[in-house]
C-alpha positions, 0 to 999 in steps of 0.5 A: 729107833734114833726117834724114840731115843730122842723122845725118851731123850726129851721126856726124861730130860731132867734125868740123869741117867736112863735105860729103856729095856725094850722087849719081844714080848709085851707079856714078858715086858709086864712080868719085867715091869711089875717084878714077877720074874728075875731079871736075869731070866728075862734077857732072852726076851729083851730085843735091845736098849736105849742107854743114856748117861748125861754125865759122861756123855754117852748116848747109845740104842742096841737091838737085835735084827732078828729073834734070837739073835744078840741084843748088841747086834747093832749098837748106834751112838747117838 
């Protein structure tokens, strides 16, 4: 998790601001990407998060160990 933050880190390093959703479902993820469902609905599908916010600073992945369980089970500060 701590290197795919640094490569989004790196590859949007003249963004702001980034949120990478990451999902238990790869069909879920393409609905999500594309718009076809309400995002609100997708969260039971949503595994964890990078966060980054250049400005402040803050710098952050949550994830869940298991299925089904928080997606802020475990938070990282990165």
């Amino acid at each position: 998790m701590a290197s795919l933050a640094g490569l989004l880190n790196e590859e949007f390093k003249r963004k702001d601001k980034i949120r990478a959703i990451l999902f238990d479902d790869h069909v879920q993820a393409k609905y999500y990407a594309i718009g076809v469902n309400d995002p609100d609905g997708m969260e039971k599908y949503v595994r964890g998060i990078y966060f980054l916010d250049r400005s402040k600073p803050e710098e952050y992945i949550q994830f869940s160990s298991k299925k089904n369980k928080p997606r802020d089970e475990i938070t990282i500060r990165l």
